[in-house]
C-alpha positions, -999 to 999 in steps of 0.1 A, spaced: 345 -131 695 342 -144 660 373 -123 647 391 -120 673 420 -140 657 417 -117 627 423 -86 645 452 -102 661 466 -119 633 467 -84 620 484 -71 649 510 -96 645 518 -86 608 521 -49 618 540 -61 654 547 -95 660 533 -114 682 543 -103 712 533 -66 708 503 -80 694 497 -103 725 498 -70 745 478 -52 723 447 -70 718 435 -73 757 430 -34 754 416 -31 719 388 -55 732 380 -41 761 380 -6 740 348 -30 723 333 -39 753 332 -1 766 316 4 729 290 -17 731 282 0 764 281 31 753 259 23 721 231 1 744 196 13 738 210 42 713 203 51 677 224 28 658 251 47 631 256 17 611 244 16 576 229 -10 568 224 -21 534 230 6 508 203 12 481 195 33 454 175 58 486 212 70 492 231 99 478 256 117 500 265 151 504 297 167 508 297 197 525 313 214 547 305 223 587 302 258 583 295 261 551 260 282 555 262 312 581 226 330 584 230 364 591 195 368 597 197 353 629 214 362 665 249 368 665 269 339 675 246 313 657 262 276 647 269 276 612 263 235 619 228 247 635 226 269 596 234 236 579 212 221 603 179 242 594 190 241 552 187 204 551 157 206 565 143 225 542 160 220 509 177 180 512 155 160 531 144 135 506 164 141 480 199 130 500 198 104 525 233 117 537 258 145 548 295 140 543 309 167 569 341 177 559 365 181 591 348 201 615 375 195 640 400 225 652 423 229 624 453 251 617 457 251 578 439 231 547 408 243 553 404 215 581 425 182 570 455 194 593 434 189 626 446 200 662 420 181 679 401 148 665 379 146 700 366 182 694 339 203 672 355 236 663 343 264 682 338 288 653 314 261 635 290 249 668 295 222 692 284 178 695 248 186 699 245 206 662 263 174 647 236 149 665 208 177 654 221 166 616 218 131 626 187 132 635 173 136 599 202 123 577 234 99 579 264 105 588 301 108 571 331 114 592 366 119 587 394 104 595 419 123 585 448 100 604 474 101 580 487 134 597 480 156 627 483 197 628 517 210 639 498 229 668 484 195 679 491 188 719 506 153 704 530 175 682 539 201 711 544 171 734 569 156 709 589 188 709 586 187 747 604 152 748 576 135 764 568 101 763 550 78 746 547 112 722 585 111 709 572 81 684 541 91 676 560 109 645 587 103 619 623 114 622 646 109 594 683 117 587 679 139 553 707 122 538 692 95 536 681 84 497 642 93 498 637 96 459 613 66 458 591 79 476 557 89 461 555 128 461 515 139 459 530 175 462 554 199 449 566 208 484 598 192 506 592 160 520 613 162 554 605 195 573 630 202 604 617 215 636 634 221 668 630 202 698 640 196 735 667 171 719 677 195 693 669 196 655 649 172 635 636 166 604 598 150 607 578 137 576 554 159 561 538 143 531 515 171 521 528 201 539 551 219 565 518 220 588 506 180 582 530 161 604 528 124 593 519 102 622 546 71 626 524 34 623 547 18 633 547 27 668 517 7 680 503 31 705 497 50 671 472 26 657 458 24 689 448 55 694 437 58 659 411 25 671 399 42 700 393 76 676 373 51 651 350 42 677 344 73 691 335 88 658 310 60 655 294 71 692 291 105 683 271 90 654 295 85 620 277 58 598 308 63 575 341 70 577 359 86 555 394 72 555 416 105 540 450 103 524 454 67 535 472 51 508 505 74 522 498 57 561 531 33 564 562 44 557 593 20 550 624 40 538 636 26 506 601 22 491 575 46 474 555 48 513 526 41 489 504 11 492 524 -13 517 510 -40 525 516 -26 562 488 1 550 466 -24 537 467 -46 571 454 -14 590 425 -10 569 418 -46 572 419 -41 610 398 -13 611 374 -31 592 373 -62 618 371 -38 648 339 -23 631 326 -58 628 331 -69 664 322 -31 675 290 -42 653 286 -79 666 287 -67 704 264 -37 703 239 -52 680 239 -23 657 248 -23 622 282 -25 609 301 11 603 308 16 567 350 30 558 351 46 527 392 49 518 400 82 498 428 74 475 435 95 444 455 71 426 452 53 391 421 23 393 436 -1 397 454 9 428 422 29 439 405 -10 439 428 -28 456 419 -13 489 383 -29 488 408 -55 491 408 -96 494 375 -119 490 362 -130 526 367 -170 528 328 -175 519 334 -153 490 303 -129 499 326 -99 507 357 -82 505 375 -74 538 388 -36 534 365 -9 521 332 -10 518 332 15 492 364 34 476 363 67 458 355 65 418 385 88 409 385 87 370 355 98 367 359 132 375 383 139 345 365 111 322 335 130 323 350 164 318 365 147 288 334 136 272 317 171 279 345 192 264 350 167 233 316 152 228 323 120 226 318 96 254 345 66 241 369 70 269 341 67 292 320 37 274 353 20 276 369 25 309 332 19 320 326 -13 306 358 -30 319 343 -19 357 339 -48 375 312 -48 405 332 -59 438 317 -87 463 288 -69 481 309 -33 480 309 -6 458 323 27 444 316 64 459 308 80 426 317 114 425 326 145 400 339 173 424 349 178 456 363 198 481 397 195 461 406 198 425 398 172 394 424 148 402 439 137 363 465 108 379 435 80 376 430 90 340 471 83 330 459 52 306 425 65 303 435 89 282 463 102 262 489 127 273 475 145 246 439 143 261 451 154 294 471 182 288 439 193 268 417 190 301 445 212 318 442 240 287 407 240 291 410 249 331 434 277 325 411 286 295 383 286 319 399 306 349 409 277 368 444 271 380 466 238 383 480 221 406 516 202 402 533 174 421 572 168 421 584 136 400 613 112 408 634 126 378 632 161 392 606 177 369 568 183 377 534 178 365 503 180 363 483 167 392 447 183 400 427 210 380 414 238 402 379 253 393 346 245 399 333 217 378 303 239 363 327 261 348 348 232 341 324 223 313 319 256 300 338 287 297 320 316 321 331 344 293 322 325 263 291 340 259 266 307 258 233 308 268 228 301 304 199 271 291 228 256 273 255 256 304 234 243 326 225 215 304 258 206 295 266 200 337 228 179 342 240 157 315 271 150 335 259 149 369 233 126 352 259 102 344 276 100 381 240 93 393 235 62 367 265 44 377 262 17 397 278 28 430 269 54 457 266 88 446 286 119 464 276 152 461 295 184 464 272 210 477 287 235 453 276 210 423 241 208 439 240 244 440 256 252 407 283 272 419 307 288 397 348 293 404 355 315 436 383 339 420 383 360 453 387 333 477 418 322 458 428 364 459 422 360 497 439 329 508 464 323 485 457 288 479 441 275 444 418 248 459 399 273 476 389 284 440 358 256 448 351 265 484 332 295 489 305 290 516 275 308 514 253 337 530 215 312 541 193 341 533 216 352 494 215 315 485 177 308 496 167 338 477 187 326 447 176 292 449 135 312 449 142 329 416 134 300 388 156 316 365 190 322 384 214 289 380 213 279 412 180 272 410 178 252 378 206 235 386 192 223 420 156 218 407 171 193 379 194 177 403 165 170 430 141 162 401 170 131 392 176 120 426 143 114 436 137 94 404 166 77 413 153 67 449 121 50 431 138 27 409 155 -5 423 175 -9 389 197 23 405 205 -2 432 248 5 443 251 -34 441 228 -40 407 246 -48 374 254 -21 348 258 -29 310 274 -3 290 253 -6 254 271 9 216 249 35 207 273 61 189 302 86 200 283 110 210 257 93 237 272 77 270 242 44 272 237 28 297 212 -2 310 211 -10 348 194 -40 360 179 -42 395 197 -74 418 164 -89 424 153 -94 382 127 -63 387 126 -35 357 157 -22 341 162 15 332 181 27 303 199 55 311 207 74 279 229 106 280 239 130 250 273 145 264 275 164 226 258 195 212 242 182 186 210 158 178 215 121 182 196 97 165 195 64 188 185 27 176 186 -2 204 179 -36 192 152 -59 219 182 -80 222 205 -55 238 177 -40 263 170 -80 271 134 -71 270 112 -78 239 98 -48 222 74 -19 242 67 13 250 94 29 273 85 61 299 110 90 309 111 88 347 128 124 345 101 141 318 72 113 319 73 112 280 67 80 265 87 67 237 73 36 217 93 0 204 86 -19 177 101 -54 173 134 -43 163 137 -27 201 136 16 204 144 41 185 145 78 198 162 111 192 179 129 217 187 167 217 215 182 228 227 174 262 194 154 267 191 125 293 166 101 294 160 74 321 141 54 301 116 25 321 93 0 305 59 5 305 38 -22 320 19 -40 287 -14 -32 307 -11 0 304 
């Protein structure tokens, strides 16, 4: 096997070699058994990314019908939906955990083998695969406190009493990076008497210990099974916390960074022996850039690739683009976007929202304190709530904002026209959809859903603020009604996907230029990787007219007429390139019109 070494050469990093020696007969007969399993079946892989894909992220049971017989999947809901309302305009779901869970709305999972009984069973996931792609996650970082591995650790029972972390709490832990204002160390009582276990994001998340290798290994034999019950991607949750090494920040070790490198090289021999394509890991890690990048990680020898991630989350854009929207003026972004530098045949999961808040962490140096603090006024200002994380000094700040992002970009009680509003979002969804990388869509931004005030009344729990699922026949009779907002937001978001999926220039791997056009338009000019037709994506994140001039030089194309691949207007050149006006919150993906026609 052509990486065999690698995968051991990792194992003897995390292990030594002796462990590693041990280790490695049963990780590749864990393969073998794979490519077994996957003979003559419908491959998961990927493949090659292209501007065709657009993700969304969703949740399992996050459309009950009530029309139907009691006792109906929601998975089999979501199931008949897509069918009807995504099929060809995403290529992909992203199903949040759909595992037995106990808290967290799923991301502190009792069982990772199993499909929660309240959402349906295997067969609804494989219905979903039939028609799109595949996201799982891997939420390995921590396991539910009602998990049999947990229970069996209280019990006493081997190998189970170091499958978690016990630390003497007088120990010096102040280093350590705190995503969370809640305790670090949580004690529980066991058949050896009290101990105190470490629970990075809550009382109910018990971290998982790394290094105990039969930990990793189960987490390699969970991989693969997610990839036979049909994952294309994997979602890689919370993993920058993974290894933990008392006297540092537990942050980024190079122990964490080893793991994903080996989970990479079992998907490529799991890939190599089956014949099907290559799993893609996605690594979710909601930290400034620069650390968010590092985990596509180091250039493969022939320099074509990168040997971690094949894509990573694109966490300041979330809070960039709020930015822009709220100030009207896209600097920040035309900045931080110019400096982007496209990876070795990987790229960026480009998101706004999610399942949890706007993360403002990747935008420290991005923007000012100032600037910040002004995205957290505007949430509160907007009924959304904050979330805080504990710092080393003792005090606390700001960590995510907690609303949905339509009302994130304007205030439900101001008053504005509804025209306007839904605007303002297009314009920044438009943006996420421009940038070169793979887009992810929350089904709530697809839908235009505004802040859930009673779910956060019922639960307790800000982040639930954006998490409201949804009655099939309320939101299919909203989505009928051209005038309600879930339907123009969905009608302009499908009308910009599908152009999107006709336009090689939108390729994940093609080259972006960010192009000068004034404060108040974020400009953009994407070039397809095989030399075909660029598109200039132009984007007016004010509320007022902007007058655009681009000079032939800049566009790289001598002068012509230009089309609107959203509106199919047509916009002339000269010889000093294209001059337009744009309206308020206006996009325009502008392509060049062939000179014979």
């Amino acid at each position: 096997m052509e990486n065999q070494q690698r995968i051991i050469d990792h194992l003897t990093f995390l292990y030594g070699a002796e462990v590693a020696g041990r280790m490695w007969p049963r990780i590749e007969a864990r393969l073998q058994q794979y490519a077994e399993r996957m003979a003559g079946s419908q491959a998961p892989g990927t493949g090659r990314l292209s501007q065709r894909d657009a993700i969304l992220i969703t949740y399992g049971d996050q459309v009950r019908d009530s029309r139907c017989e009691p006792g109906r999947a929601p998975l089999a809901s979501l199931a008949a939906f897509g069918e009807r309302y995504l099929e060809g305009v995403v290529s992909a779901i992203h199903l949040l955990p759909f595992y037995p869970y106990s808290s967290d709305d799923g991301f502190s999972v009792i069982d990772y083998r199993s499909v929660h009984p309240e959402m349906g069973d295997w067969p609804n996931v494989e219905r979903l695969g039939e028609r799109f792609g595949l996201m799982f996650d891997a939420v390995i970082n921590h396991i539910s406190q009602y998990s049999d591995w947990f229970q069996a650790y209280l019990r006493g029972e081997e190998p189970y009493t170091d499958y978690f972390i016990t630390v003497d709490p007088s120990l010096d832990l102040s280093n350590v990076t705190r995503p969370r204002a809640l305790p670090l160390l949580t004690e529980v009582e066991t058949a050896q008497g009290t101990k105190h276990v470490w629970t990075t994001f809550s009382t109910d998340q018990i971290d998982l210990n790394y290094a105990c290798p039969e930990v990793l290994y189960e987490i390699v034999d969970l991989l693969l099974f997610y990839a036979e019950r049909g994952a294309s991607l994997i979602r890689l949750d919370a993993i920058a916390y993974m290894w933990k090494e008392i006297g540092t920040t537990c942050i980024h070790l190079p122990q964490t960074h080893r793991a994903v490198k080996l989970f990479r090289d079992v998907f490529v021999a799991a890939a190599a022996l089956s014949g099907t394509p290559e799993v893609a890991m996605i690594t979710e890690t909601n930290v400034p850039h620069e650390e968010n990048i590092s985990y596509f990680g180091d250039p493969t020898p022939d320099g074509t690739a990168t040997d971690e991630a094949q894509l990573v989350y694109q966490f300041p854009l979330p809070p960039l683009l709020m930015h822009s929207l709220l100030t009207g003026s896209a600097r920040a972004l035309s900045r931080w976007a110019a400096g982007l530098e496209q990876p070795h045949n990987t790229t960026f999961f480009n998101f706004c929202a999610s399942h949890d808040g706007v993360g403002v962490m990747p935008a420290r140096g991005l923007l000012t304190p100032d600037e910040i603090q002004a995205l957290a006024d505007a949430t509160i200002a907007h009924g959304g709530l904050l979330g805080l994380k504990n710092n080393p000094d003792g005090s606390q700040s700001v960590y995510e904002l907690n609303i949905s992002y339509f009302d994130a970009l304007s205030d439900p009680a101001a008053g504005e026209p509804l025209e306007t509003q839904v605007r303002r979002f297009i314009v920044s969804q438009a943006i996420m959809l421009a940038l070169a990388g793979v887009p992810g869509i929350y089904v709530h931004s697809l839908l235009g859903s505004r802040s859930w005030q009673e779910g956060v009344a019922q639960t307790g729990r800000n982040r639930t603020i954006n998490r409201e699922k949804f009655d099939q026949a309320t939101l299919e009779a909203e989505l009928a009604d051209p005038g309600s907002l879930r339907s123009q937001v969905y009608t302009a978001y499908r009308t910009m996907l599908q152009a999107r999926a006709q336009e090689p220039a939108f390729d994940p791997y093609g080259e972006q230029r960010v192009l000068e056009v004034g404060e108040g338009v974020f400009a953009l000019l994407r070039l397809a990787p095989d030399g075909g037709a660029p598109v200039l994506c132009l984007h007016n994140v004010s509320g007022q007219a902007q007058m655009v001039q681009i000079e032939c030089d800049d566009l790289g194309m001598p002068s012509g007429r230009w089309r609107d691949l959203l509106s199919a207007t047509t916009y002339p050149g000269d010889r000093d390139g294209l001059a337009l006006k744009l309206v308020p919150y206006q996009v325009c993906w502008l392509g060049p019109v062939p000179s014979n026609l």
